[in-house]
Backbone as numpy.savetxt, mean C-alpha at the origin, in Angstrom:
# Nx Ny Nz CAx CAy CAz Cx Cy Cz
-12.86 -11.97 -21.42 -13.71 -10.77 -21.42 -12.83 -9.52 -21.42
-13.10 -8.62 -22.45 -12.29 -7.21 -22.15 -13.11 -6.46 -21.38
-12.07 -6.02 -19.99 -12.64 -5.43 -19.07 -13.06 -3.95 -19.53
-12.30 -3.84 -20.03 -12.12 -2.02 -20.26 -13.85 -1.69 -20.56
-14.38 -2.90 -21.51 -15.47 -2.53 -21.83 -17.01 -2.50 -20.74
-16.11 -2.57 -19.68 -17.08 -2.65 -18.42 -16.72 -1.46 -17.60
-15.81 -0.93 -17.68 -15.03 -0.21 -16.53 -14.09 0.77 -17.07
-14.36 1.78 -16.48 -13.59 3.32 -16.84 -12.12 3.46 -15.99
-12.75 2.42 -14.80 -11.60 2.89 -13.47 -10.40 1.63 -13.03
-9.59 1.57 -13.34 -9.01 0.14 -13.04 -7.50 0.82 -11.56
-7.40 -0.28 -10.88 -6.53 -0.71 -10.24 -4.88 -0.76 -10.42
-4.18 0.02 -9.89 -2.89 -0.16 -10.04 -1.94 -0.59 -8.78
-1.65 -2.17 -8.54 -0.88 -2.40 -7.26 0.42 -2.62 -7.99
1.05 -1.60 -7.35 2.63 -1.09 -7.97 3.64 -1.36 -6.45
3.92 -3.01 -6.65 4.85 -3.46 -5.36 5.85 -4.31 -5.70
6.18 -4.40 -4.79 7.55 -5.65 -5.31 6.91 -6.85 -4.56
7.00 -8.18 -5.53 6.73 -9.22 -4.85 7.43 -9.77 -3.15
6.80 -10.59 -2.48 7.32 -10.73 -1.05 8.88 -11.13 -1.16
9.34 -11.60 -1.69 10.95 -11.86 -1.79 11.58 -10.75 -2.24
11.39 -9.82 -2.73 11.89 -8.51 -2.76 11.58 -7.19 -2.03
10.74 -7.92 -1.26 10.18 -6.91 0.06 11.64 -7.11 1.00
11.63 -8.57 1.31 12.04 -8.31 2.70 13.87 -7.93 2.24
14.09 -7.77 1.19 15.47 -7.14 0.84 15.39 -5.40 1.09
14.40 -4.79 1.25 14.08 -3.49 1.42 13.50 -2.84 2.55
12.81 -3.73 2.96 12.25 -3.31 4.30 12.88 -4.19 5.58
12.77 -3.28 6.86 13.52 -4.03 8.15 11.71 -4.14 8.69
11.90 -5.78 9.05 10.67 -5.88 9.58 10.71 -6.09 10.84
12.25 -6.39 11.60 12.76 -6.61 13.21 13.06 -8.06 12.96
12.82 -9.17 11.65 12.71 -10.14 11.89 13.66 -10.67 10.56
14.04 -12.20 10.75 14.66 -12.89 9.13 14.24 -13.49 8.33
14.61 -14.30 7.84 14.37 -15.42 7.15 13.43 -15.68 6.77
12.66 -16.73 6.62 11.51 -16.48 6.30 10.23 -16.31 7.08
10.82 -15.70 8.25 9.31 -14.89 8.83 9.34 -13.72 8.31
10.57 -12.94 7.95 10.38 -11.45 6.89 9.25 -12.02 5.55
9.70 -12.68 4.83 9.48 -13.19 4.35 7.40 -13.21 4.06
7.12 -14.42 5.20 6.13 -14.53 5.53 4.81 -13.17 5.88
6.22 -12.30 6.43 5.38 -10.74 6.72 4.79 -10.13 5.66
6.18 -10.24 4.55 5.41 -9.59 3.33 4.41 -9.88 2.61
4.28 -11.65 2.41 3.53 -12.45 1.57 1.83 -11.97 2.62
1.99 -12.14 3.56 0.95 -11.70 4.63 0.13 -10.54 3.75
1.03 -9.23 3.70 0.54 -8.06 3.38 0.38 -7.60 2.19
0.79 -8.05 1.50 0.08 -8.84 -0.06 -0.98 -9.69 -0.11
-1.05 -10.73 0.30 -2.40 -11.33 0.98 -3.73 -10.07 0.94
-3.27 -9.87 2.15 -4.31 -8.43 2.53 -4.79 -7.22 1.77
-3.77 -6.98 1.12 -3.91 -6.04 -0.24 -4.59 -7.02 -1.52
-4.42 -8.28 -1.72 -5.28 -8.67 -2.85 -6.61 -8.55 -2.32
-6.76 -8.88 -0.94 -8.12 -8.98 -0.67 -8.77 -8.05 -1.00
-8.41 -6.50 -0.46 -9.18 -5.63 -0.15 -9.03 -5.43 -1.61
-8.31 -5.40 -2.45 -8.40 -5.01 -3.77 -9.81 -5.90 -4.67
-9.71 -7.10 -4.51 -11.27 -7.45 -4.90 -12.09 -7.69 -4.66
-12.34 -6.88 -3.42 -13.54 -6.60 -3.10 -14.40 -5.23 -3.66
-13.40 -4.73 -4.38 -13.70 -2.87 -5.33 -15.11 -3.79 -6.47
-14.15 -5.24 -6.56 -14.69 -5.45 -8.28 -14.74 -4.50 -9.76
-12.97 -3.37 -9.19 -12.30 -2.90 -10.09 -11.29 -3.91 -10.60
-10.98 -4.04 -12.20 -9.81 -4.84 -12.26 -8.03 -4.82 -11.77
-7.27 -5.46 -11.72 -6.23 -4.88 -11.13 -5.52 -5.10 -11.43
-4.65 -4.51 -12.00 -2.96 -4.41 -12.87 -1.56 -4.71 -11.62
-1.58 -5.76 -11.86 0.01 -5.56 -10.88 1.26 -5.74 -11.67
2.25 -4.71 -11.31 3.49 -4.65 -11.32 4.71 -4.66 -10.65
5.24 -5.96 -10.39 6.10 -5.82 -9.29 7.09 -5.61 -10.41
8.74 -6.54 -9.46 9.99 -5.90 -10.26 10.37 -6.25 -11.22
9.73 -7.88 -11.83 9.82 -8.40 -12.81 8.70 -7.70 -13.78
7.98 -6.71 -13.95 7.47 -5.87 -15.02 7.20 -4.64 -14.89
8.14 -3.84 -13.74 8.68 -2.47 -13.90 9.55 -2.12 -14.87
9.69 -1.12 -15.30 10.68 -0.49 -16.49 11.11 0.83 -15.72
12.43 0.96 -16.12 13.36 2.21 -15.56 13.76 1.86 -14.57
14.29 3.48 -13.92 15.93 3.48 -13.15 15.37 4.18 -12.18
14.66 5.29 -11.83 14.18 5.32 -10.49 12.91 5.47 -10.54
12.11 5.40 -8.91 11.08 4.99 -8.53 9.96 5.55 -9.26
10.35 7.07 -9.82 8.89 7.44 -10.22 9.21 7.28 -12.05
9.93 7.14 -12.31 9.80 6.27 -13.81 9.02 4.77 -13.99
9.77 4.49 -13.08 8.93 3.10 -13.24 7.36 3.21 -12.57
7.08 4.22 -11.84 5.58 4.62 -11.72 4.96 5.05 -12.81
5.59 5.59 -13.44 5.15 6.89 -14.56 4.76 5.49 -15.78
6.06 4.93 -16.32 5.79 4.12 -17.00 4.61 2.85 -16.67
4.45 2.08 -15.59 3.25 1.90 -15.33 2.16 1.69 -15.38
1.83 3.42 -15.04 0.62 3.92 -15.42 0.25 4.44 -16.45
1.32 4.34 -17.49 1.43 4.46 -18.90 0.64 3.75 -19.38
0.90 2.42 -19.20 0.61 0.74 -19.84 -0.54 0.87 -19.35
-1.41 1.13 -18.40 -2.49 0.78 -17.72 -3.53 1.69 -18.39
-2.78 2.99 -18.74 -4.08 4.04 -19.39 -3.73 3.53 -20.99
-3.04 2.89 -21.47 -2.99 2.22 -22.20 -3.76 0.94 -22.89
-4.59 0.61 -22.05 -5.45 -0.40 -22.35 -6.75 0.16 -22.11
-7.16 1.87 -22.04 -8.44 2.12 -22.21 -8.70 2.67 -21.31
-8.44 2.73 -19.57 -9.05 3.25 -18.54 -9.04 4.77 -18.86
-9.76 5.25 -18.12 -9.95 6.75 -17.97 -9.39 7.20 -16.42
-9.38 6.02 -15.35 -9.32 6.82 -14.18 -8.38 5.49 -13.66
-7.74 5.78 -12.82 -6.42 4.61 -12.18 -6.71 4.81 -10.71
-6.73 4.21 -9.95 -6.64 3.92 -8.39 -4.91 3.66 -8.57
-3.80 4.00 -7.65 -2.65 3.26 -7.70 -2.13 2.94 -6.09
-1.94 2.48 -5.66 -1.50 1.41 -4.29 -0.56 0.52 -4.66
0.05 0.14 -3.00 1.19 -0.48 -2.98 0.40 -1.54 -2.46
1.33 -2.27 -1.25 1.02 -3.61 -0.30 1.54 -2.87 0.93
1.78 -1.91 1.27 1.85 -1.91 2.63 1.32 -1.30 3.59
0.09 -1.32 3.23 -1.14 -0.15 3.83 -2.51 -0.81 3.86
-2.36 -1.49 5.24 -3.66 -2.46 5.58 -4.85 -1.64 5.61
-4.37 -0.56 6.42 -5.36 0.04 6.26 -6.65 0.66 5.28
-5.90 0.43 4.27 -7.14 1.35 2.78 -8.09 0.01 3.34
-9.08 0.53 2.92 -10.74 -1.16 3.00 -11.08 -0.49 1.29
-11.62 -1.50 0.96 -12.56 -1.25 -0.07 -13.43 0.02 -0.34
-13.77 0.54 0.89 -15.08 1.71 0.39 -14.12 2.76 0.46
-12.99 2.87 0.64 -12.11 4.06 0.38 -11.87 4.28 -0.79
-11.32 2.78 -1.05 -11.01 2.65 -2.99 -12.20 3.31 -3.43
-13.59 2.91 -3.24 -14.70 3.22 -3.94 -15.28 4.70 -3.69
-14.77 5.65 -2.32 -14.62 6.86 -3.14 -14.09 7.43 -3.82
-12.58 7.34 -3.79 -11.47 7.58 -4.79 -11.93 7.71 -6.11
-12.25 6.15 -6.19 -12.90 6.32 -7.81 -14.08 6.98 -8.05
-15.07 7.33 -7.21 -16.36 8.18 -7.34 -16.10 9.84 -7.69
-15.33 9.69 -6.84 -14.09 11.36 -7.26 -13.07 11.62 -8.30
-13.08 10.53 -8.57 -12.34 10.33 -10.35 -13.50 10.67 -11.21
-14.48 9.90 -11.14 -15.51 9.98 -12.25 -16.09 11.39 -12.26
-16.06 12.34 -11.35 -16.11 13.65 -11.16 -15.25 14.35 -11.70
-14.53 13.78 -12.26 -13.07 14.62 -12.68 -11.76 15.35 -11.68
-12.26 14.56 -10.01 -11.18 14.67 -9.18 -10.39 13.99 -8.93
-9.20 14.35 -8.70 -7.61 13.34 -8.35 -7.87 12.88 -6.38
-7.51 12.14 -6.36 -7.57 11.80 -5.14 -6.37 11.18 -4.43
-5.70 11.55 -3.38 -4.48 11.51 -2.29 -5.29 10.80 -1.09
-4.76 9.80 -0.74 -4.68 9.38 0.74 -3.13 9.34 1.61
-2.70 10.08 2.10 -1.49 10.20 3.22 -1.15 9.39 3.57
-0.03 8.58 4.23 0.45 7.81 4.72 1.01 9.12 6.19
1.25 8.16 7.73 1.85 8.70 8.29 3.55 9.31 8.08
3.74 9.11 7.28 5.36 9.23 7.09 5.67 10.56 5.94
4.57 10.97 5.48 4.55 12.03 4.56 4.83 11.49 3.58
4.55 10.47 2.96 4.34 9.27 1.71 2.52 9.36 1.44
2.32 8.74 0.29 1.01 8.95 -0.29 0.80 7.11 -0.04
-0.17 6.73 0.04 -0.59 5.25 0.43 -1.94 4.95 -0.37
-2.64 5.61 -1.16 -3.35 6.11 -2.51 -3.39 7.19 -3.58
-2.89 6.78 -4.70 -2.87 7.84 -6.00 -4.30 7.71 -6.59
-5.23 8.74 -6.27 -6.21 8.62 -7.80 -6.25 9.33 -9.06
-6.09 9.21 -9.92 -5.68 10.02 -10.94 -6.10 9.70 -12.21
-6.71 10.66 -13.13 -7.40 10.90 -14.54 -6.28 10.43 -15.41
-6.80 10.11 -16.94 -5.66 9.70 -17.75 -5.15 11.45 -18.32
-6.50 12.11 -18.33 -6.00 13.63 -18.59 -5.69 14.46 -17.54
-5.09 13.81 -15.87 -4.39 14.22 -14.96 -2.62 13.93 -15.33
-2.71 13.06 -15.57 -1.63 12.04 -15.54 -0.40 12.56 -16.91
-0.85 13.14 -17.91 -0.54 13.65 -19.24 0.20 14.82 -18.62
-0.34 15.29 -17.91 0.27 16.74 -16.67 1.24 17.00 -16.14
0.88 15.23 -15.09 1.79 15.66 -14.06 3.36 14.77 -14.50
4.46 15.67 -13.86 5.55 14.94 -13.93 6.44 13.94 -13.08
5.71 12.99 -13.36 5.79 11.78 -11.84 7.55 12.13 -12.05
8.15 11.79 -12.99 9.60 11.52 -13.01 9.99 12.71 -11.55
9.67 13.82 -11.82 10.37 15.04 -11.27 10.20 14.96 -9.73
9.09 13.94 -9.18 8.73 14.44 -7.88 9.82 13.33 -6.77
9.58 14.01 -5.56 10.79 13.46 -4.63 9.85 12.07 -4.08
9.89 10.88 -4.85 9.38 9.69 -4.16 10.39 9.03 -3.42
9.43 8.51 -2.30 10.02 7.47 -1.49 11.15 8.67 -0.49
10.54 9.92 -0.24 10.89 10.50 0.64 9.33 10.89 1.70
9.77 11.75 2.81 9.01 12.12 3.66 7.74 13.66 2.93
8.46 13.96 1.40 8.03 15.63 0.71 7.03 15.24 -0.21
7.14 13.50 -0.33 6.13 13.40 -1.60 4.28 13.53 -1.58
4.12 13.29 -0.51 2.48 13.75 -0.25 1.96 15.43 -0.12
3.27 15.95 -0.08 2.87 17.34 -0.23 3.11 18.29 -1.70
4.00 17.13 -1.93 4.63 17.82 -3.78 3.55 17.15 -4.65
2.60 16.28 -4.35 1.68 15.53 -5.29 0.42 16.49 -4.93
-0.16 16.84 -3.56 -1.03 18.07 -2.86 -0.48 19.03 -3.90
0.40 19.72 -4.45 0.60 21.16 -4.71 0.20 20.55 -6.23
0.49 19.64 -6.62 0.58 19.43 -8.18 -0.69 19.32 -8.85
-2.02 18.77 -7.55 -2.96 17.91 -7.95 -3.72 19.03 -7.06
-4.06 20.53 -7.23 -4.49 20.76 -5.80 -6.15 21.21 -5.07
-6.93 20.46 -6.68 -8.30 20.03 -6.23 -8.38 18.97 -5.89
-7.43 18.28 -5.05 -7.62 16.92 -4.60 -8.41 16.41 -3.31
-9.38 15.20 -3.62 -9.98 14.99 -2.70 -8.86 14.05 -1.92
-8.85 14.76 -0.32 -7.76 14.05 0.29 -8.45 13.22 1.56
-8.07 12.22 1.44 -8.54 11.14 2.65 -8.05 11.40 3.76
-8.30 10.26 4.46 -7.94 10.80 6.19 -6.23 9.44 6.17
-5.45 10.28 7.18 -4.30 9.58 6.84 -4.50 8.24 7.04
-2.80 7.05 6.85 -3.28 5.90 6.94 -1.81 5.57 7.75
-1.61 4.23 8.36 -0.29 3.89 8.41 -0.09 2.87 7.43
1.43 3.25 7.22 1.98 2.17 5.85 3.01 1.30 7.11
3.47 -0.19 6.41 4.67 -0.90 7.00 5.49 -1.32 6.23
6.66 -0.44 7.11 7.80 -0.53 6.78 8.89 -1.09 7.97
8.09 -0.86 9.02 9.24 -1.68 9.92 8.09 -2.68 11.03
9.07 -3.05 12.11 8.26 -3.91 12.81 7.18 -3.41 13.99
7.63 -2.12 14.16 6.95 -1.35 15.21 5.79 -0.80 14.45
5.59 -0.54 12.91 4.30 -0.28 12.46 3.30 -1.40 12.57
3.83 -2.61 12.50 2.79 -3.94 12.69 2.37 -3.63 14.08
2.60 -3.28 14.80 2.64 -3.40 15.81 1.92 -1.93 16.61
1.61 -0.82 15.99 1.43 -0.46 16.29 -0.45 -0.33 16.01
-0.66 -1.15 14.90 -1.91 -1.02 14.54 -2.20 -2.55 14.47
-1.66 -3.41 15.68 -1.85 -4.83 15.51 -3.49 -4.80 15.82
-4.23 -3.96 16.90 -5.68 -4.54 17.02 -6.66 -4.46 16.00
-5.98 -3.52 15.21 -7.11 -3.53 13.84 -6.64 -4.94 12.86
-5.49 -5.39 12.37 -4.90 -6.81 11.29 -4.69 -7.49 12.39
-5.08 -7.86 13.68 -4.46 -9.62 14.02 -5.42 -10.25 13.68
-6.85 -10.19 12.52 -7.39 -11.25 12.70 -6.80 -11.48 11.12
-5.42 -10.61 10.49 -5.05 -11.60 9.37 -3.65 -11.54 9.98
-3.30 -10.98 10.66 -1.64 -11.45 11.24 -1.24 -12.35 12.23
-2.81 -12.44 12.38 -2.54 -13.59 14.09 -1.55 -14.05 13.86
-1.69 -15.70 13.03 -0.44 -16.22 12.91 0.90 -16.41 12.68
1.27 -14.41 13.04 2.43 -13.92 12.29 2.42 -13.56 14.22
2.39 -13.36 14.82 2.45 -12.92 16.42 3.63 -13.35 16.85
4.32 -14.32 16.45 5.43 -14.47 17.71 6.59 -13.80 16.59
6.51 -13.99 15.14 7.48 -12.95 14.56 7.10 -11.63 14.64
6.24 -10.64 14.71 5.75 -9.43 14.93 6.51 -9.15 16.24
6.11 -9.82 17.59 6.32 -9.46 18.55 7.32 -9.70 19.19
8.64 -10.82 18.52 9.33 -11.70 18.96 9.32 -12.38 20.24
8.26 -12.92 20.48 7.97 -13.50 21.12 8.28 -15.18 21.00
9.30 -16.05 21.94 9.30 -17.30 21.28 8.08 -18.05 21.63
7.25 -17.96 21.64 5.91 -18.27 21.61 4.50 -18.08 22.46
3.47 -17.86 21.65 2.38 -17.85 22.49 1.32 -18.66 22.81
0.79 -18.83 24.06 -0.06 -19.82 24.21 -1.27 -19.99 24.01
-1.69 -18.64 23.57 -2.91 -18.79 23.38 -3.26 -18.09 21.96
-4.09 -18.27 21.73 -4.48 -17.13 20.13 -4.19 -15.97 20.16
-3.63 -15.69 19.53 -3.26 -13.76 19.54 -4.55 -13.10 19.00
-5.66 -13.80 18.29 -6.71 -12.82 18.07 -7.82 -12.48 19.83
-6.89 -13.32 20.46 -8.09 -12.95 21.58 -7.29 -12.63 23.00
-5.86 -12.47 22.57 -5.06 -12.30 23.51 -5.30 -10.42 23.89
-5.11 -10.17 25.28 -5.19 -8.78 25.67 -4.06 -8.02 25.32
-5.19 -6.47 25.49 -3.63 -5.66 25.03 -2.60 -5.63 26.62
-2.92 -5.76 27.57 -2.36 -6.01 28.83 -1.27 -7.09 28.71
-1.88 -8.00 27.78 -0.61 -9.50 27.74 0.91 -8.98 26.98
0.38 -8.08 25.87 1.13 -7.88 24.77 1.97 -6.66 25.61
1.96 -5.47 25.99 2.36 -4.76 27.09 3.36 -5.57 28.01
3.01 -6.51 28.78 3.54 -6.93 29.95 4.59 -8.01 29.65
4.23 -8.50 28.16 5.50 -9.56 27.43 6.92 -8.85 27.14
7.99 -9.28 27.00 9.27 -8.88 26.80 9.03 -9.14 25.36
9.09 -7.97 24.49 9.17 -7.78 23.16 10.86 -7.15 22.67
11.11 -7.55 21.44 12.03 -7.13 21.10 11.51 -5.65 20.47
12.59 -5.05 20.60 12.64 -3.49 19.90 12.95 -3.03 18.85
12.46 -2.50 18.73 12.28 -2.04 16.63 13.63 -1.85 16.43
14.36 -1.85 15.02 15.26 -1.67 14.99 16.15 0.02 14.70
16.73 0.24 14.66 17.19 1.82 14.88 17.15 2.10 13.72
17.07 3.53 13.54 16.89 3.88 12.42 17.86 4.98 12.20
């Protein structure tokens, strides 16, 4: 079935698969519980991604093109308005937080002819929404990605943007951790690598926040 002919708005998850996560990110942990963390949060991101019942383009590192981060964004979202869409959602995997009905304003504010920003705590963007006649505009190459300036240089660029309420992204082990009561009922079984804990006895979806507090956890790593 060609989607395009159903749908104006398609999906862009622009990540690196879990084996090239844990070469980039410090999760506090190795082997393959890093590992396991990432595949986790990919997991979680396919979910919430089809539940839009937008289609969804992924590009990890084996079908990125170029030399830095916002080329290989730029290019991309090239290919994607390339097959017909009018309006792009773009997301990573490390932002449990987006749900579905976020995606589905984003795109409601696309079809309006608005660009749409969701924040990450770190001054990173953790949703791009953007027109194919936004996108012709802006100069992804030029902007400072994968710094702390890029949610405010994409705000100045885009600046009828409907902006969401912030989100946390993970990048280290203290972000799992800091929003564990909202994902342990998909990280449970990630609890004793999250928390380094050599083990727990009981379910971590029903364990207290008093237990988790009063356990000897290892400490995030320095930055």
């Amino acid at each position: 079935m060609n989607t395009t002919a159903h749908h104006t708005t398609a999906i862009l998850l622009f990540s690196r698969s879990a084996e090239a996560e844990v070469c980039t990110k410090d999760f506090g942990v190795g082997g393959m519980s890093a590992q396991r963390l990432a595949a986790a949060l990919i997991r979680r991101t396919d979910k919430t991604l089809a539940a839009t019942n937008y289609p969804v383009h992924r590009f990890d590192e084996t079908r990125q093109r170029g030399h830095s981060f916002g080329e290989r964004l730029a290019n991309a979202m090239a290919d994607v308005f390339a097959l017909g869409y009018q309006n792009l959602l773009v997301v990573g995997n490390d932002a449990p937080d987006l749900h579905a009905g976020l995606l589905r304003r984003a795109a409601s504010e696309l079809a309006r002819g608005r660009s749409t920003l969701v924040p990450d705590h770190r001054g990173g963007v953790a949703l791009l929404g953007i027109t194919a006649q936004q996108f012709l505009s802006l100069e992804l190459e030029q902007l400072s990605w994968e710094t702390e300036f890029i949610f405010q240089e994409l705000a100045i660029a885009l600046p009828t943007a409907w902006i969401g309420s912030r989100v946390r992204d993970i990048n280290f082990n203290r972000d799992l951790r800091a929003i564990w009561f909202r994902v342990r009922s998909v990280f449970g079984h990630l609890a004793a690598a999250i928390f380094g804990l050599s083990a727990i006895a009981i379910s971590p979806v029903f364990v207290s926040a008093t237990s988790f507090r009063t356990a000897t956890l290892r400490g995030p790593p320095a930055r």
